[in-house]
py3Dmol code that shows the C-alpha trace and the ligand (Angstrom):
import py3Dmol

protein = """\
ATOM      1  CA  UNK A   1     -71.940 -12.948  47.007  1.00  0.00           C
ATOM      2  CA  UNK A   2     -70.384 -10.788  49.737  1.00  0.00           C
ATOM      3  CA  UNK A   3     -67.211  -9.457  48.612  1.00  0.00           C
ATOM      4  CA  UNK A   4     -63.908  -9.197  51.064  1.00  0.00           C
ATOM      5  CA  UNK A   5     -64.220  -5.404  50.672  1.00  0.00           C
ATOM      6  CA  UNK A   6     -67.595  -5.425  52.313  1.00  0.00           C
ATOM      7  CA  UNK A   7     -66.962  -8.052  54.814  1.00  0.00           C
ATOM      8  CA  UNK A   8     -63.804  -5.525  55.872  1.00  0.00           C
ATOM      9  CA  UNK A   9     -66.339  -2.161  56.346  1.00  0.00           C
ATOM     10  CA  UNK A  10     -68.935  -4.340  58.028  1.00  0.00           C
ATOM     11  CA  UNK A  11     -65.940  -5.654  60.161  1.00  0.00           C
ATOM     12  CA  UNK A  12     -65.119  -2.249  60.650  1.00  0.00           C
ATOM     13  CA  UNK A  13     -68.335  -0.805  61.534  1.00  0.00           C
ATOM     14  CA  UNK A  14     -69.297  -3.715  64.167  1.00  0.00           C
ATOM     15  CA  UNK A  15     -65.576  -2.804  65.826  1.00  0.00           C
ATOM     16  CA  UNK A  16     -66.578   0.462  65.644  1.00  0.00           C
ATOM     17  CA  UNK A  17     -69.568  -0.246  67.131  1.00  0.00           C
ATOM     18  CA  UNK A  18     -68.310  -1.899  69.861  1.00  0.00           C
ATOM     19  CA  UNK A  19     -65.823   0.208  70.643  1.00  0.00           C
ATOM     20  CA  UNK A  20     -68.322   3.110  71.175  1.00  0.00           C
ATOM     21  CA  UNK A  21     -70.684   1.017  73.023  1.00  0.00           C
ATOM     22  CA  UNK A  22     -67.097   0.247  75.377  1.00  0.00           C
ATOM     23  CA  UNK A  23     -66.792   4.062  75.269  1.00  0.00           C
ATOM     24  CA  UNK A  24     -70.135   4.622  76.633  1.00  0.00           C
ATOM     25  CA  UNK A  25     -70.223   1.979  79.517  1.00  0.00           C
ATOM     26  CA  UNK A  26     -66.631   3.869  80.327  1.00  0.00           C
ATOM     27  CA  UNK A  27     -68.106   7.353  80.085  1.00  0.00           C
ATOM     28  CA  UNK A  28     -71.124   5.758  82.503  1.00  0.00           C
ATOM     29  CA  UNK A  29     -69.078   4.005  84.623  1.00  0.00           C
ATOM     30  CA  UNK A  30     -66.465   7.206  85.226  1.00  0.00           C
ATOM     31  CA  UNK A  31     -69.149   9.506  86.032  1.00  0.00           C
ATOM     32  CA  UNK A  32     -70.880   7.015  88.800  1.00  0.00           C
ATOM     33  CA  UNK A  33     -69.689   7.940  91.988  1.00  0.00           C
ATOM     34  CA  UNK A  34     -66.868   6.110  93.629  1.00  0.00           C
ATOM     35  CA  UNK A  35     -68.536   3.832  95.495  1.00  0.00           C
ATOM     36  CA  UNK A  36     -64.824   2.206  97.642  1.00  0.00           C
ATOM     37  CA  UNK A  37     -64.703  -0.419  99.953  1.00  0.00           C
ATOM     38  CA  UNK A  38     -62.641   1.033 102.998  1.00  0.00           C
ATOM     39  CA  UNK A  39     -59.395  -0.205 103.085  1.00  0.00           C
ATOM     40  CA  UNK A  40     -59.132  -1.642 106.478  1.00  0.00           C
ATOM     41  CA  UNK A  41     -63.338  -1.729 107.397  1.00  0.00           C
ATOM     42  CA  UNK A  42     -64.875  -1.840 110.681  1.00  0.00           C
ATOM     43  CA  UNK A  43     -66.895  -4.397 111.755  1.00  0.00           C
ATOM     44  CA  UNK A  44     -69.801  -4.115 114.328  1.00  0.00           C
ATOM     45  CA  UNK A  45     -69.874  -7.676 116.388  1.00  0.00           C
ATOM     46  CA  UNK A  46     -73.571  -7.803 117.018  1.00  0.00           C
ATOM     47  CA  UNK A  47     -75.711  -4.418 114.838  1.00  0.00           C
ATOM     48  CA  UNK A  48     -78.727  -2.990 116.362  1.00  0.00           C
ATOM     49  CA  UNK A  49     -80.018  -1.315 113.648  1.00  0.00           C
ATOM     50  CA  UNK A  50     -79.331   2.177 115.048  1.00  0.00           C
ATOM     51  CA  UNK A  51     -79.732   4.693 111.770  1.00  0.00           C
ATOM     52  CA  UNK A  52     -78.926   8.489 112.009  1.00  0.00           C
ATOM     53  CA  UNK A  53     -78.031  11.011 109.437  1.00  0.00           C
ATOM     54  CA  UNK A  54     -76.087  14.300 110.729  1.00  0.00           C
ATOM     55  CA  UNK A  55     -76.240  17.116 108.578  1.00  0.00           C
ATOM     56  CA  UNK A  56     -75.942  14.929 105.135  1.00  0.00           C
ATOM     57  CA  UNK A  57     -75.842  17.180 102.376  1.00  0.00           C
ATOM     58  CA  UNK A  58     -76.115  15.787  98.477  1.00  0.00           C
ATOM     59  CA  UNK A  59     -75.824  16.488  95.040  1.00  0.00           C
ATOM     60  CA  UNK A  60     -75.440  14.041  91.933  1.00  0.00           C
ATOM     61  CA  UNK A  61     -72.115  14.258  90.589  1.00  0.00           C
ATOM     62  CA  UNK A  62     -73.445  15.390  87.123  1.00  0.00           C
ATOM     63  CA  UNK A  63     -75.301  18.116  88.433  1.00  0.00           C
ATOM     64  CA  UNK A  64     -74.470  20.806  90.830  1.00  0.00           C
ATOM     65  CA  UNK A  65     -78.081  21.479  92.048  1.00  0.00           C
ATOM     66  CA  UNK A  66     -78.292  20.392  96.378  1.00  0.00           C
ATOM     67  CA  UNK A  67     -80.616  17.403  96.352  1.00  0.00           C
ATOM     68  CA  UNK A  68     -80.085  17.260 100.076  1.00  0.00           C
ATOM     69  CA  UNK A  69     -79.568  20.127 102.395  1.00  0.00           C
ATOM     70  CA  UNK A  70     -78.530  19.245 105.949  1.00  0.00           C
ATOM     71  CA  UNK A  71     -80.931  16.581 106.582  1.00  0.00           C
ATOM     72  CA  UNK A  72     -80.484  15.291 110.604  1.00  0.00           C
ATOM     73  CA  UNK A  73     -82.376  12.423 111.713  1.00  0.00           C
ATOM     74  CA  UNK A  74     -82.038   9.345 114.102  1.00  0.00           C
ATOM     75  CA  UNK A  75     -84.087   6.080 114.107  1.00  0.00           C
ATOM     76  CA  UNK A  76     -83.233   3.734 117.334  1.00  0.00           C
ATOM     77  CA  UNK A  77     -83.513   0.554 116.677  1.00  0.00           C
ATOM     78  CA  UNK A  78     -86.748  -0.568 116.373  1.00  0.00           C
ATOM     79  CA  UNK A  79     -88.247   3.005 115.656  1.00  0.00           C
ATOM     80  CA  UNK A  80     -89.759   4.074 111.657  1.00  0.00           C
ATOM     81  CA  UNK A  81     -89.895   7.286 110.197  1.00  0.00           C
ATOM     82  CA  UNK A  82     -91.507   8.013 107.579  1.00  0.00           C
ATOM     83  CA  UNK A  83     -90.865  10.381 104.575  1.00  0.00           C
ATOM     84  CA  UNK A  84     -93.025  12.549 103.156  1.00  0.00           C
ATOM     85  CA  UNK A  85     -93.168  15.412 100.645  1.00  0.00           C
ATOM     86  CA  UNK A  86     -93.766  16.671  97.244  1.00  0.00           C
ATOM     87  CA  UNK A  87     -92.400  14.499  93.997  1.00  0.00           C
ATOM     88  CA  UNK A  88     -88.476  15.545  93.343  1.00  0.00           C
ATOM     89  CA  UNK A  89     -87.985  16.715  97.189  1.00  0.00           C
ATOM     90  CA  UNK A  90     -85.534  14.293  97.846  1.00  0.00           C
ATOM     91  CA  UNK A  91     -87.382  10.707  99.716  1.00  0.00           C
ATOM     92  CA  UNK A  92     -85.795   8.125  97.188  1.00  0.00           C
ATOM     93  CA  UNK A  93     -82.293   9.996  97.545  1.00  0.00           C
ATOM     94  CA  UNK A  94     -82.594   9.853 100.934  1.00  0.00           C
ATOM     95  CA  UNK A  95     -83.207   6.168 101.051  1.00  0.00           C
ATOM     96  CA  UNK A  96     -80.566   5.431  97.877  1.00  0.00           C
ATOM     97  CA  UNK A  97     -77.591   6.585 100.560  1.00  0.00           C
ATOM     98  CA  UNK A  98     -78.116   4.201 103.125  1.00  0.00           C
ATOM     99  CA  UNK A  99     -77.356   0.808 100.982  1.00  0.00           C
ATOM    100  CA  UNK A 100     -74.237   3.662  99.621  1.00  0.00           C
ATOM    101  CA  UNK A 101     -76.077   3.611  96.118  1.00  0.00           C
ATOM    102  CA  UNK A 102     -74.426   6.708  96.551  1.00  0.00           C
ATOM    103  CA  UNK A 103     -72.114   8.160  99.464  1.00  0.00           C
ATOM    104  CA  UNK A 104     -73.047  11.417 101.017  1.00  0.00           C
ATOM    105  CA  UNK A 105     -71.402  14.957  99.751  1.00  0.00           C
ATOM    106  CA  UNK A 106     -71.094  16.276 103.089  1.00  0.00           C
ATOM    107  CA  UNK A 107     -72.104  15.441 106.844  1.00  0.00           C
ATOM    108  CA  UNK A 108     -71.839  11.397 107.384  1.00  0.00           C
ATOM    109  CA  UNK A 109     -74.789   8.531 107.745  1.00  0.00           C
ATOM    110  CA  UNK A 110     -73.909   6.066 110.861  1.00  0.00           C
ATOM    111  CA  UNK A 111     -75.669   2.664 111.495  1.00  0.00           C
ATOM    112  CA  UNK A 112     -74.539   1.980 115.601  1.00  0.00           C
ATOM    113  CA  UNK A 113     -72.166   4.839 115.862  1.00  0.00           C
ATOM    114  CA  UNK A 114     -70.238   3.566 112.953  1.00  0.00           C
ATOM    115  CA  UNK A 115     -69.947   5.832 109.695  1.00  0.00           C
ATOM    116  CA  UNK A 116     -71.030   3.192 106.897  1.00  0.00           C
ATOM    117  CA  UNK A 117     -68.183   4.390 104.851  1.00  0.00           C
ATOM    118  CA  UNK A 118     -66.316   2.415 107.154  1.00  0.00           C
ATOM    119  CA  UNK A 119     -68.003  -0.733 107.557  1.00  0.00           C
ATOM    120  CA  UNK A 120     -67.877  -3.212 104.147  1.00  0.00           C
ATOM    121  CA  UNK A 121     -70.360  -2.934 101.431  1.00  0.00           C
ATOM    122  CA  UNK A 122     -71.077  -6.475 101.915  1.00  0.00           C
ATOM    123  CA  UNK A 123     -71.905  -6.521 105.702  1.00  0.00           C
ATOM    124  CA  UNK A 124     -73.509  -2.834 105.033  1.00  0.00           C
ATOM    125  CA  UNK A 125     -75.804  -3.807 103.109  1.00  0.00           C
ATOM    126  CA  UNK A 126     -76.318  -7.464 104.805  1.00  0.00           C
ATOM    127  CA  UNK A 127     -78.416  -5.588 107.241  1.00  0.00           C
ATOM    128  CA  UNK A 128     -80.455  -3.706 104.912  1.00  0.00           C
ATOM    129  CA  UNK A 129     -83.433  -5.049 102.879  1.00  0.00           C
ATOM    130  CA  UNK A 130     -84.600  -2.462 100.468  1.00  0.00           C
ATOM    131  CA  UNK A 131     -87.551  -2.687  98.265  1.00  0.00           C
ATOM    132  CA  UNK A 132     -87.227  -0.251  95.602  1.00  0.00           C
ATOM    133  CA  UNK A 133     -90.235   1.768  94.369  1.00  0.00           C
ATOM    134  CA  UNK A 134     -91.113  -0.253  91.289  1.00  0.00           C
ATOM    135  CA  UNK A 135     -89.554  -3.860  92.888  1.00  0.00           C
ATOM    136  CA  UNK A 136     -86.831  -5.497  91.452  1.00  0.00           C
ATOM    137  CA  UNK A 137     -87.486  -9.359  90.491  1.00  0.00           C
ATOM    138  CA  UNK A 138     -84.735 -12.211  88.185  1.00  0.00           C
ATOM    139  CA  UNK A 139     -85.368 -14.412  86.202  1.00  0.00           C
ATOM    140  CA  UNK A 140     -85.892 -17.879  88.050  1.00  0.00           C
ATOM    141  CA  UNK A 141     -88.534 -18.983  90.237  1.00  0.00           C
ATOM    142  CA  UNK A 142     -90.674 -17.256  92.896  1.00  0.00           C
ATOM    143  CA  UNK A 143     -88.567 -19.481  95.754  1.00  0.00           C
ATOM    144  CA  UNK A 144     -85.328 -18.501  94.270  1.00  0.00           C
ATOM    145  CA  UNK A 145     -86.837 -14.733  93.971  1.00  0.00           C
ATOM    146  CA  UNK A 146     -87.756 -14.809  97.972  1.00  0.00           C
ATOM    147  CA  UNK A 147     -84.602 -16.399  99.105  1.00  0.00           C
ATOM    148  CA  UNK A 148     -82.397 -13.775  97.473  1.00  0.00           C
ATOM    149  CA  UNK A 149     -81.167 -11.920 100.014  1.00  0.00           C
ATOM    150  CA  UNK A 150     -80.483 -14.901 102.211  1.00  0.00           C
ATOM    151  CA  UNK A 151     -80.309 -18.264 100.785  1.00  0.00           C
ATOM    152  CA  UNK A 152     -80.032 -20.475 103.893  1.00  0.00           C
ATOM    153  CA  UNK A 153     -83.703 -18.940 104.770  1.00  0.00           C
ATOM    154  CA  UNK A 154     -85.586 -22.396 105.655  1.00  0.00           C
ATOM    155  CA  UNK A 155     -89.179 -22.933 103.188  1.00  0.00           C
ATOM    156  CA  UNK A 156     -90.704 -21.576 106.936  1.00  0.00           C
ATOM    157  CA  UNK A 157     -88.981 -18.786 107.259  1.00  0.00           C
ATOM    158  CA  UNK A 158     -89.975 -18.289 103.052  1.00  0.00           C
ATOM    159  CA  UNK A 159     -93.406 -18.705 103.555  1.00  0.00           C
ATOM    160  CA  UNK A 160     -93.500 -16.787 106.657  1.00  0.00           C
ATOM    161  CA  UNK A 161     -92.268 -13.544 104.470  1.00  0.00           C
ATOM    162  CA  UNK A 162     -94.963 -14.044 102.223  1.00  0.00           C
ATOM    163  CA  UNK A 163     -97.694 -14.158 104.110  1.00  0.00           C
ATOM    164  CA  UNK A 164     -96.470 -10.987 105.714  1.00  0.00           C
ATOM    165  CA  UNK A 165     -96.254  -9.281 102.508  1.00  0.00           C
ATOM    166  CA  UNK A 166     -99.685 -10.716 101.680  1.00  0.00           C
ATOM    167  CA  UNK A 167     -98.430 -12.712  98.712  1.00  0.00           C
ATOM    168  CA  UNK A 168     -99.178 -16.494  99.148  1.00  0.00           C
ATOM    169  CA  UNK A 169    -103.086 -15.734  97.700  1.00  0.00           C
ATOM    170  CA  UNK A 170    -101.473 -15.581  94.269  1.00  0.00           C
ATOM    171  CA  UNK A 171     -98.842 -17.880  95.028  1.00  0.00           C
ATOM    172  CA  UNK A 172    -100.857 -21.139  96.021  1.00  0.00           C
ATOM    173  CA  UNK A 173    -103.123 -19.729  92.896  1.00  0.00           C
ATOM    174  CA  UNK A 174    -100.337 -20.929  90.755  1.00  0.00           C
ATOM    175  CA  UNK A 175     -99.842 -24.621  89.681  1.00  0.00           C
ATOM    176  CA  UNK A 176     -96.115 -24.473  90.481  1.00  0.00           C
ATOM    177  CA  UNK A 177     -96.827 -22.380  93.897  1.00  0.00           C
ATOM    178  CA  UNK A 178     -93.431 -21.403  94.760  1.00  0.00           C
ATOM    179  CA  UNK A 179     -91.735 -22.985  91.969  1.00  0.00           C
ATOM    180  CA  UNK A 180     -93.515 -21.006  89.511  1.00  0.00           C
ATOM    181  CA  UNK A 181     -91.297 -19.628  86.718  1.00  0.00           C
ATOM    182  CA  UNK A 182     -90.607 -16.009  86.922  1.00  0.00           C
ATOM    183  CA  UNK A 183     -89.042 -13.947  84.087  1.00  0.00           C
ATOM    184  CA  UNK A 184     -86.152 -11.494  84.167  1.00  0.00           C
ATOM    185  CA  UNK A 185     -87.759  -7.946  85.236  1.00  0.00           C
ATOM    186  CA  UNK A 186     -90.795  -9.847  86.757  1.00  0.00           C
ATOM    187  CA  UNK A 187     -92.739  -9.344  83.412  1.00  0.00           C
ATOM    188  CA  UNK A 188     -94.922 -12.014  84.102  1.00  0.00           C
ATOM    189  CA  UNK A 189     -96.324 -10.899  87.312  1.00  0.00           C
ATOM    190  CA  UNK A 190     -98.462  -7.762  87.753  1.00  0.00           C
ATOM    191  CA  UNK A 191     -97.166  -4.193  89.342  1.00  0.00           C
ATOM    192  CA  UNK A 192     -98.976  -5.208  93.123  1.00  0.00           C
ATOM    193  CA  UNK A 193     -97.775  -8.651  92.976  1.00  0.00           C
ATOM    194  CA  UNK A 194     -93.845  -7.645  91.818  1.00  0.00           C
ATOM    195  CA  UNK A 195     -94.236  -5.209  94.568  1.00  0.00           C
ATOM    196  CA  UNK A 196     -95.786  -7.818  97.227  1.00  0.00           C
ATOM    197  CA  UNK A 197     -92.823 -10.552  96.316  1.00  0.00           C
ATOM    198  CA  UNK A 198     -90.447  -7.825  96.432  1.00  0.00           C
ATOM    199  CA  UNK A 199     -91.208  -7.125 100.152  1.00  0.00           C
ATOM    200  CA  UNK A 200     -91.329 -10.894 101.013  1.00  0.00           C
ATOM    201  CA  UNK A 201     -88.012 -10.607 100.230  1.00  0.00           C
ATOM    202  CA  UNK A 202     -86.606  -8.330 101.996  1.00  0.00           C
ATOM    203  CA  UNK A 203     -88.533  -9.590 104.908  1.00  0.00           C
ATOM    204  CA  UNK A 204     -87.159 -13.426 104.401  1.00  0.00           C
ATOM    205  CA  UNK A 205     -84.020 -11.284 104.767  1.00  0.00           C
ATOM    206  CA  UNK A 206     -84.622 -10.866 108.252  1.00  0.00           C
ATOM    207  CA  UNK A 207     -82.727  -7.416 108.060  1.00  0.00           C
ATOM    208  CA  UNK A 208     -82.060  -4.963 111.234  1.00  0.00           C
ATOM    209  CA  UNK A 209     -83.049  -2.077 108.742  1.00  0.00           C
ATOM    210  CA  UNK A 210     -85.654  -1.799 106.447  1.00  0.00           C
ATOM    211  CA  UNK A 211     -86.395   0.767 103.410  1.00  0.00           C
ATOM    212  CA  UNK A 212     -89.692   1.023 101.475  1.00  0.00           C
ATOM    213  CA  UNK A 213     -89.386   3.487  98.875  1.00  0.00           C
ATOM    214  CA  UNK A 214     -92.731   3.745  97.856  1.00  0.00           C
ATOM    215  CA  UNK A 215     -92.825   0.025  98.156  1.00  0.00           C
ATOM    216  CA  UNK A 216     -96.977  -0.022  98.373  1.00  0.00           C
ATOM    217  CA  UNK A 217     -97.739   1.998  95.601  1.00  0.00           C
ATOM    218  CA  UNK A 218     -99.537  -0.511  93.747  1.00  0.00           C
ATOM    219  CA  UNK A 219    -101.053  -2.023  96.191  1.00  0.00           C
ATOM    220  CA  UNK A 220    -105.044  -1.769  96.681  1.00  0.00           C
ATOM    221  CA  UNK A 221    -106.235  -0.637  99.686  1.00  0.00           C
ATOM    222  CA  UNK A 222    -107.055  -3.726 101.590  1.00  0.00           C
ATOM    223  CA  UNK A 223    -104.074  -5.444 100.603  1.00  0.00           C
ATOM    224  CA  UNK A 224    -102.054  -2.123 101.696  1.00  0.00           C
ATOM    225  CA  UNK A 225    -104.024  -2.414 105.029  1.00  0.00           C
ATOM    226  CA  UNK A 226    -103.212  -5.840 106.010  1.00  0.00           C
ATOM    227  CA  UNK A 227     -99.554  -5.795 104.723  1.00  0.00           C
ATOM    228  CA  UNK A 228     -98.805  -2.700 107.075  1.00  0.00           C
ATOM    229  CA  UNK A 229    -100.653  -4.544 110.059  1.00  0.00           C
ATOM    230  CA  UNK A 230     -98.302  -7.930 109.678  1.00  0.00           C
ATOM    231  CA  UNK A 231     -95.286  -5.675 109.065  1.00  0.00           C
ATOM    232  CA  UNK A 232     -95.642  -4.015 112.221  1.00  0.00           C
ATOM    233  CA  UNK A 233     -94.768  -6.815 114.534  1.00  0.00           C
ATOM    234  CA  UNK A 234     -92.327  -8.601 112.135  1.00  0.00           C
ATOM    235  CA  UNK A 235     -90.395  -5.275 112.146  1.00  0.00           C
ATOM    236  CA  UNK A 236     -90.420  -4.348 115.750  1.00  0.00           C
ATOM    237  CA  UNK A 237     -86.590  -4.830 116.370  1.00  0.00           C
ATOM    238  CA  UNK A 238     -85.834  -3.247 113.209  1.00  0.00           C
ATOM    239  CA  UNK A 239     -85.138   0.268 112.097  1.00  0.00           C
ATOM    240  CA  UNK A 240     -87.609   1.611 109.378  1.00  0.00           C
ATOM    241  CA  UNK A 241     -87.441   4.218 106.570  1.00  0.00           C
ATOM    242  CA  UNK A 242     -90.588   4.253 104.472  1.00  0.00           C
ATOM    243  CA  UNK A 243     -93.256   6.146 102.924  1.00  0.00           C
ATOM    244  CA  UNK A 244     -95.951   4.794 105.397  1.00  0.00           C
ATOM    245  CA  UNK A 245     -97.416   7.444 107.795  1.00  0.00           C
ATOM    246  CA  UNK A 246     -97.899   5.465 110.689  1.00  0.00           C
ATOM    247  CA  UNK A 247     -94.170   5.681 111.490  1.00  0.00           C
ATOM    248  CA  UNK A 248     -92.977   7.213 114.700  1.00  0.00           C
ATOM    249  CA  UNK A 249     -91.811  10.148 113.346  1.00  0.00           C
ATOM    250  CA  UNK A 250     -92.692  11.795 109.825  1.00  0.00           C
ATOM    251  CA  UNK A 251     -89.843  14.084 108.172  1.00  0.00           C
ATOM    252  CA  UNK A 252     -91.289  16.247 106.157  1.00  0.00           C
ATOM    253  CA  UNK A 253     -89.208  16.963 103.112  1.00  0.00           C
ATOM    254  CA  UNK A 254     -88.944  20.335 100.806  1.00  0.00           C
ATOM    255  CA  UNK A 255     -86.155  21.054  98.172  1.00  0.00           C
ATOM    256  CA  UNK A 256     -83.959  18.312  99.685  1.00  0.00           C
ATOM    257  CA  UNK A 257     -84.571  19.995 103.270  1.00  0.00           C
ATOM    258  CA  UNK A 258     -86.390  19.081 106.255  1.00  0.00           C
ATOM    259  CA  UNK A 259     -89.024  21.346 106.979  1.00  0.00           C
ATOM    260  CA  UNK A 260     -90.926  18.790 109.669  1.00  0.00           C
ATOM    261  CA  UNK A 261     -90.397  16.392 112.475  1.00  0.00           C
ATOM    262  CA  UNK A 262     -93.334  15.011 114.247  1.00  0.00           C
ATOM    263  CA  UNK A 263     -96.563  12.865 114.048  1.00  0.00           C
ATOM    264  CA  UNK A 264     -99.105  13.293 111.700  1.00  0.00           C
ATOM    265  CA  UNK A 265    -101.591  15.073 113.758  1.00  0.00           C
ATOM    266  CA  UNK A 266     -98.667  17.070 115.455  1.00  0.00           C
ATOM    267  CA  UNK A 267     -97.391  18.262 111.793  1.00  0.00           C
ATOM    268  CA  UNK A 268    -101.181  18.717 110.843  1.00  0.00           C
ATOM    269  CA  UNK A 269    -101.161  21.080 113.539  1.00  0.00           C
ATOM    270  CA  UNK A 270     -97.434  23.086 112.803  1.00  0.00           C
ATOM    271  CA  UNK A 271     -96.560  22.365 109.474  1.00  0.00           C
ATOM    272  CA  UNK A 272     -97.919  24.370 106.692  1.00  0.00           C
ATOM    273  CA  UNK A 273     -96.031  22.166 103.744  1.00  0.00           C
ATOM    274  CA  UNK A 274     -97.702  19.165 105.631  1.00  0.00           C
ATOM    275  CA  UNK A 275    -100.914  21.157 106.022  1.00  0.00           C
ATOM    276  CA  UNK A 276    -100.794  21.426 102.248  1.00  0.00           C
ATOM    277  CA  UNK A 277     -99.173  17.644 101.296  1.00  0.00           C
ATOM    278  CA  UNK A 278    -102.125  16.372 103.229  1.00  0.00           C
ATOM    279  CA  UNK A 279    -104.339  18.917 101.144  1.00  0.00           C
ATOM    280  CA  UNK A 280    -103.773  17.978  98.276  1.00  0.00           C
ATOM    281  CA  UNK A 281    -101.611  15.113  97.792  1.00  0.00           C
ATOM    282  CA  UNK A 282    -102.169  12.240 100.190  1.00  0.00           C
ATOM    283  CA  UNK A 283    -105.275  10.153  99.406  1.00  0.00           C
ATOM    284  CA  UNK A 284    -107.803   9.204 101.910  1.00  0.00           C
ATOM    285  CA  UNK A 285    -105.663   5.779 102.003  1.00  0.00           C
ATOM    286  CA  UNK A 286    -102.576   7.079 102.885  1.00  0.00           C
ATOM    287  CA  UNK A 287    -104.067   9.500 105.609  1.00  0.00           C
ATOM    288  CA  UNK A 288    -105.255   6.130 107.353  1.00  0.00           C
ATOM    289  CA  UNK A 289    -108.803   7.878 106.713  1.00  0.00           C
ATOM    290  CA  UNK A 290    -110.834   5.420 104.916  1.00  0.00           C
ATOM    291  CA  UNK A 291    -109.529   2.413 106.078  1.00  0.00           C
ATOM    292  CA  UNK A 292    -112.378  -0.281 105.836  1.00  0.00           C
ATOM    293  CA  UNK A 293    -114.728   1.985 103.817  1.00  0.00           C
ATOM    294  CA  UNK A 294    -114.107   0.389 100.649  1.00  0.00           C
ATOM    295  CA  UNK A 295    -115.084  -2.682 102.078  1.00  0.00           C
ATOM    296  CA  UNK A 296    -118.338  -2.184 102.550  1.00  0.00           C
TER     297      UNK A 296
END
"""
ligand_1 = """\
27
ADP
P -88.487 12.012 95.413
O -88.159 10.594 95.764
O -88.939 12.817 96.612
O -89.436 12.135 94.273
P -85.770 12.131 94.368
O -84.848 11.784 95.486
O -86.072 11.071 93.372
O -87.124 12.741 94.981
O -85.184 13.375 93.585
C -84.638 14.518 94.220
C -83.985 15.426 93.182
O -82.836 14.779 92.653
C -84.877 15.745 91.991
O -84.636 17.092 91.621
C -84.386 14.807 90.918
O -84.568 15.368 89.643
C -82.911 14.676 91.239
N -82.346 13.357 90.841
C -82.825 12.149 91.200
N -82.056 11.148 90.720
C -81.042 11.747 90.013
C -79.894 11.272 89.267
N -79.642 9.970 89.160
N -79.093 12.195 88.692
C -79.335 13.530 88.820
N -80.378 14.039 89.502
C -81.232 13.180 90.093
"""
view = py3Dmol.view(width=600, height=400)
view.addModel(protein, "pdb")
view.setStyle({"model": 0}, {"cartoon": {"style": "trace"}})
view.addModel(ligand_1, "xyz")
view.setStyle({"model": 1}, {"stick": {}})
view.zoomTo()
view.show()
């Protein structure tokens, strides 16, 4: 027997409840950064995929600390950098303010001359594909997963993307092949293959930019090997920001600055963070050392 007096405090509680949890998303939502559409946005008729950053300067809106401290750089179209430096110095910022995850505090990001502020989310980030560090994968099937970013990709184009990103091993493994099931978060998969169907998709995406934020973290080293290889020529034409070291240039990042520009063996030579990252921190397999030992 539940009596009207405790149906009225449970009543109560679960409003009370609700209205906090209503509080909260406000409290999260108000403290996000505006993230506007511009009123009357630009369009560029055909994009390049020219990237720079002048002087962009950053901090979260919660915190005062500089995240980013007058960070320049330009990728032409068809050119990769590469970022590189110590946990907390700034890389997945860096690569969160393209897609305007988050818009810059000070200095301005273009893409062809155009500030992105002033192009439309929508056909902003229509020319990005961005594989977060950890992979992002919904609940549906591997196909529906892949096509994501662009539908109207053909089962070609689809399969093309995933042999680039060195999935369709574990794919054609599967009963279902492409119309296996996959379950919100990608739970079902493991870390390397949420990682590898990830990057299919951003590649099925066909993109003028790319990011990989630590994209091939859980990759082993063969796989890592052969994935960079096919990427190469797929992303030619395309801009590139990612964590791989072969890029044309490597920025070398410190407390949210840049502290240096160059190739690997030119930054081996000047830079003494480098000189010290590659000490300590980057593993045989990123330094492109041991490529083929493990093989053996
Ligand atoms: P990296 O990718 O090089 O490890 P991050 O860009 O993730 O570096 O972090 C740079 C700095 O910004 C760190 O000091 C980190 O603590 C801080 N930071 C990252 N994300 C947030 C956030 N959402 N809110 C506040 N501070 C953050």
């Amino acid at each position: 027997f539940i009596s009207p007096i405790q149906i009225l405090v449970e009543l109560t509680e679960m409003m009370q409840k609700g209205l906090s949890g209503f509080r909260r998303f406000l409290d999260v939502v108000e403290t996000e950064p505006e993230i506007v559409n511009a009123p009357d946005a630009e369009s560029i008729d055909e994009v390049n995929g020219h990237v720079s950053y002048e002087n962009v300067s950053f901090h979260y809106s919660d915190d005062d600390t500089p995240v980013l401290s007058n960070v320049t750089f330009d990728i032409p179209a068809g050119k990769s950098v590469a970022l590189v430096g110590p946990s907390g110095s700034g890389k997945t910022t860096i690569c969160s303010l393209l897609p305007r995850f988050y818009d810059v505090t000070a200095g301005k990001i273009t893409l062809d001359g155009v500030d992105i502020r002033n192009l439309s989310l929508a056909e902003l980030r229509d020319e990005i594909g961005f594989v977060p560090q950890k992979g992002i994968l919904f609940s549906g099937t591997i196909a529906s997963n892949l096509k994501f970013g662009r539908p109207e990709a053909t089962e070609a184009e689809m399969t093309e993307a995933a042999e680039i990103a060195q999935a369709t091993e574990f794919i054609n493994e599967k009963p279902e092949k492409y119309d296996s099931g996959i379950a919100q978060g990608g739970t079902n998969v493991s870390g390397g293959q949420k990682q590898r169907l990830s990057i299919a998709r951003a590649i099925a995406k066909n993109p003028n930019v790319y990011i990989f934020d630590d994209s091939f973290s859980a990759l082993d080293m063969k796989t890592d090997a052969a994935l960079r290889k096919a990427l190469e020529s797929k992303t030619k034409e395309s801009s590139v920001i990612s964590t791989i070291l072969h890029a044309d240039q490597i920025l070398v990042l410190d407390e949210g600055k840049i502290v240096g520009k160059g190739t690997h063996e030119e930054l081996l030579r000047d830079c003494e963070v480098y000189q010290q990252i590659a000490q300590s921190q980057l593993s045989a397999k990123e330094l492109g050392l041991e490529e083929g030992k493990e093989e053996k």
